[in-house]
Structures are given as structure tokens and as C-alpha cells.
C-alpha positions as CSV (number, residue, x, y, z in Angstrom):
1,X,15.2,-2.0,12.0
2,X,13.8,0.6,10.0
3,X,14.9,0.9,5.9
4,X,15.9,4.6,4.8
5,X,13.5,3.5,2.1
6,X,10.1,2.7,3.9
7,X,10.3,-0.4,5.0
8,X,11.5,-2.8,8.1
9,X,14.6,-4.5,7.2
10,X,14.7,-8.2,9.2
11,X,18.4,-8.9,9.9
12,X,19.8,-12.2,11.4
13,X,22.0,-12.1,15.2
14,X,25.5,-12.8,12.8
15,X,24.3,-10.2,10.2
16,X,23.8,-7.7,13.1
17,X,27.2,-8.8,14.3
18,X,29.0,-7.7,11.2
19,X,27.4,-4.4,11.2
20,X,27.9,-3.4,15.0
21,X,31.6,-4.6,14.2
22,X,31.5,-2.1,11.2
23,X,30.0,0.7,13.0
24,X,32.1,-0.4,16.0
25,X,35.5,0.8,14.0
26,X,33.8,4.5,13.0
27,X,35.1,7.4,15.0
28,X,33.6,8.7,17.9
29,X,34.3,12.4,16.2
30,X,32.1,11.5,13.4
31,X,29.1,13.0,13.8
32,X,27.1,11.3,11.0
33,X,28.4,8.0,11.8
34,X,27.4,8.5,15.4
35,X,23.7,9.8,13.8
36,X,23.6,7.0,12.1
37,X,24.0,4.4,14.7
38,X,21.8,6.1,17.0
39,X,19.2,6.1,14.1
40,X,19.7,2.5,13.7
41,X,19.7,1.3,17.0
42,X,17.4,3.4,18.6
43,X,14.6,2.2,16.5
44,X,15.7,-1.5,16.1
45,X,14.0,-4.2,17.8
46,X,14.8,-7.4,19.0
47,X,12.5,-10.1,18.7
48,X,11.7,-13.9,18.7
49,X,9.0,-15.6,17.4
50,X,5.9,-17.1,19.7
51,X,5.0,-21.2,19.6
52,X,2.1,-19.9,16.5
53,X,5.4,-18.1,14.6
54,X,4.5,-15.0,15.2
55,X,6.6,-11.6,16.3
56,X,5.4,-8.3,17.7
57,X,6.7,-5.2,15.7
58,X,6.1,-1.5,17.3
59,X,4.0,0.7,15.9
60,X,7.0,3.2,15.1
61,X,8.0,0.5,12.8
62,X,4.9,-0.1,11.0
63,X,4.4,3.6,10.6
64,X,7.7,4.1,9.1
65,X,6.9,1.2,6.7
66,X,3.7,2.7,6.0
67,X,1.8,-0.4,7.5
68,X,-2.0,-0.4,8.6
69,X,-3.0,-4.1,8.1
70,X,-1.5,-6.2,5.4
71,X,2.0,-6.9,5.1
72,X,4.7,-8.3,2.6
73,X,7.6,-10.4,3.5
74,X,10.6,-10.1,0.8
75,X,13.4,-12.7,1.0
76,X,16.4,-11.5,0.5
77,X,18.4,-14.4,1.4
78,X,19.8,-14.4,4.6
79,X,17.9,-11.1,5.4
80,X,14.0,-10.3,4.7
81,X,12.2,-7.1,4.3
82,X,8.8,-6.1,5.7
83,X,6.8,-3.9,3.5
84,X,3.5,-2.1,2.9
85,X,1.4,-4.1,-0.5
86,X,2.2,-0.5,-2.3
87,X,5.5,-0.2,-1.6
88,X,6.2,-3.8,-2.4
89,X,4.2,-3.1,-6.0
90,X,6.5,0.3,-6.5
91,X,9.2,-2.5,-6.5
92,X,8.4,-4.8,-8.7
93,X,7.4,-2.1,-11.1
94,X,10.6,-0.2,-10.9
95,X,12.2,-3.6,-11.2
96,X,10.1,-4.9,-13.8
97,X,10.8,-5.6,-17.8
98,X,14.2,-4.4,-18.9
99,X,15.0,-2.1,-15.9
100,X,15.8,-6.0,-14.4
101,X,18.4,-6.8,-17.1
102,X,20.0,-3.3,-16.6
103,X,19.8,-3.7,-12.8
104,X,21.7,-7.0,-13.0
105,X,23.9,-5.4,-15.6
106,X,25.1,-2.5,-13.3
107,X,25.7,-4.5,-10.4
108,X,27.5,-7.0,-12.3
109,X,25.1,-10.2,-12.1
């Protein structure tokens, strides 16, 4: 599905089960909520992988995560993100030194 942030987020069947449950209990009357899950699932894709491991993505999805040719696949544990080599590298910059430390201080790690 696409990332507000640029990039395809890779989410697995029981994590997409927790958030269709969540969105499931927002109110009909809500108009962002209702944006929202139309943004979400409009534009998500399911997928499985062929016999050489490989999965098709649309190229509305690579063009939202700013992908031409090369890509980078960031674990996130029981999630991964695909992103563009740049936006991957804005990351690890932003992310990078003591930024970390205060990261994992403010988040309580």
C-alpha cells in the first residue's frame, strides 16, 4: 500500500486484518476516516510471490515511491517497506548519529 511518506509499505494478511478491524469500527459519518480508507484501499495491492520470488507492483505504486529502477527493501519486523535508494538515504541520514539516541529516547526504547 502506499506510505503518506513516499514509499510502499509491505504489510502481512494478519497485519491487514488488524487494520480493516480498526478502520472497520470508524463511523460511516466520518468523512476523513472514510477518505482515508478509500486512499488506502484503493491503491493497495494484493500479491504473491512467483516460483523465482518475485511480485508485480503497479506502476502507481512505484511512482508514488518515486521508483524508476533500483529498489530498497527495509525490514521492519513483521512489516517491510519498499523505497527509492534516495529516499532510503534521507533515512538513514535523518536517523543517523545522535538524532538515533534521541529517536529511541522519545519513543521510549
Amino acid at each position: 500500500m502506499p506510505h503518506p511518506d513516499g514509499y510502499i509499505a509491505v504489510l502481512p494478511p494478519a497485519r491487514v486484518e488488524k487494520l480493516l478491524a480498526q478502520i472497520g469500527e470508524m463511523k460511516l459519518s466520518d468523512r476523513d476516516a472514510q477518505a482515508v480508507k478509500a486512499r488506502i484501499f484503493s491503491s493497495a495491492l494484493q500479491f504473491t510471490f512467483d516460483k523465482q520470488g518475485r511480485f508485480g507492483a503497479s506502476a502507481d505504486l512505484l511512482a508514488h515511491a518515486g521508483i524508476a529502477k533500483d529498489a530498497v527493501l527495509v525490514g521492519m519486523g513483521d512489516t517491510f517497506n519498499i523505497m527509492s535508494p534516495s529516499r532510503w538515504q534521507d533515512m538513514q541520514r535523518a536517523t543517523a548519529g545522535e538524532n538515533f539516541g534521541d529517536m529511541m529516547r522519545r519513543i521510549g526504547l
